[in-house]
N, C-alpha and C positions, 0 to 999 in steps of 0.2 A: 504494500500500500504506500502511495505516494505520501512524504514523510508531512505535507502541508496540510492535506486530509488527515491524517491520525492527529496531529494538532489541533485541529476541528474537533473532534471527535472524544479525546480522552475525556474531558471532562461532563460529556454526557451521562455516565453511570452515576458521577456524584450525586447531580442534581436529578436524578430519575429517582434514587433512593431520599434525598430530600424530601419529593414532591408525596411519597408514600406514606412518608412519616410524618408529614402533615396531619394534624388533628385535623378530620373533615368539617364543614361546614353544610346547613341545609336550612332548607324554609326561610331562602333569604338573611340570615344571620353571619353574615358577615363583619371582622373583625374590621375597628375604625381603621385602623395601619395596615395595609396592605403593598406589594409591591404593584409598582403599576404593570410593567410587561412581565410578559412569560410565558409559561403552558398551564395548562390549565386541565382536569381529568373530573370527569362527571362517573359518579360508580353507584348502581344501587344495588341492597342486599348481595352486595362483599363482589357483586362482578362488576368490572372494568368495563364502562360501556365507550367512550370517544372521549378523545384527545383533540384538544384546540389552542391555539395562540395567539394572545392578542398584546397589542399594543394599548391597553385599557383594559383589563383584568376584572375589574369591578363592574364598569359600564357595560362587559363582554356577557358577563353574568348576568346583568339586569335584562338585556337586547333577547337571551335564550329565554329568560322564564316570565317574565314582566306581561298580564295579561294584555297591554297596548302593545307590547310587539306585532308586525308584521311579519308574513313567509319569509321576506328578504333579510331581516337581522334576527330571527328566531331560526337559524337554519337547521340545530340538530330538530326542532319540534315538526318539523318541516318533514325530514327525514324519515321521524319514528312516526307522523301519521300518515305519509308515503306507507310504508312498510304496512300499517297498521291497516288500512283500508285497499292494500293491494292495486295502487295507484301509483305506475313507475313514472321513475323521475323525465321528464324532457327538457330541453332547453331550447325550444322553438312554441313559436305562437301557435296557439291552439287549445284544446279542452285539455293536455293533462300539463301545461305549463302554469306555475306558481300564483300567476294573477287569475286566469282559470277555475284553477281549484278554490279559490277564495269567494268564487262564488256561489260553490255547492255549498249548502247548509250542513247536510252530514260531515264533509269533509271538514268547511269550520269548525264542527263542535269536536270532534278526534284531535283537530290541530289543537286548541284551546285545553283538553285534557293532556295534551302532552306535553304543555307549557307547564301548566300544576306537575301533573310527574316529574318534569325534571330539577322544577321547584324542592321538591322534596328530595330530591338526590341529593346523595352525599358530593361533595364537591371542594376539591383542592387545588393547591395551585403553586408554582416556583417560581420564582424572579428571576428572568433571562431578557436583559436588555439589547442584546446583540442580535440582529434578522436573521442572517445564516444561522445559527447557535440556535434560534427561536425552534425553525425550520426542523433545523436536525433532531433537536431534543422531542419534538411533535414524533415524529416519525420513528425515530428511536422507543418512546416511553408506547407508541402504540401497537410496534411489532411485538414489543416487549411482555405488554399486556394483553397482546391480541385483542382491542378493543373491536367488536364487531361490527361499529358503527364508522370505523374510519379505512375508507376502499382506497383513496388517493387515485382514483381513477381519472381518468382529465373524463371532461365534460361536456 
């Protein structure tokens, strides 16, 4: 391995085991001090569900579970009522793209319970100011955890 990558890299396990040993957070209780960037790992009943990172940790958290979110900044709730109503993802205009589905009533009230469920996730998070480093440690903590919900598929 290119010695500029392994450079990259070493310091992903620290902070992967940092972010575990987080006392979790849920129901919106989040501590006054927080770091601003980082990764961020949503888990309920002891399974790893997705891995995220933001440049606003706090805001990042309110955008996923905050009943005034929208499809477009609640993406995991997005996701799990995709999943949940058997409604695959598109990125073209038409009946199953994001603005679309917001007009189906069923599909809204799945999206709206999955904002509450992730509400009540357990949720953690590490302080990683650096993009690349953000990037890596996302990808790293999600192989790591098999998070079921992070494909990194382009789209």
């Amino acid at each position: 391995m290119d010695h500029k990558f392994l450079e990259l890299t070493e310091s992903l396990h620290g902070s992967f085991e940092k972010l575990l040993a987080l006392q979790p957070c849920s129901d919106g209780n989040l501590p006054k001090v927080m770091p601003l960037r980082g990764v961020y790992l949503f888990s309920e009943s002891g399974a790893h569900l997705y891995v995220g990172r933001s440049n606003g940790i706090r805001k990042r958290y309110k955008a996923h579970t905050l009943p005034s979110s929208k499809q477009y900044s609640a993406a995991f709730a997005m996701l799990l009522a995709r999943k949940a109503t058997g409604r695959k993802a598109s990125y073209r205009q038409g009946s199953e793209s994001r603005t679309a589905l917001m007009t189906d009533s069923e599909f809204c009230k799945v999206f709206e319970e999955q904002k509450r469920r992730i509400r009540r996730m357990d949720f953690r998070w590490v302080e990683e100011s650096r993009p690349l480093q953000q990037t890596l440690l996302e990808v790293y903590c999600a192989v790591v955890l098999q998070t079921i919900h992070n494909d990194f598929d382009n789209h």
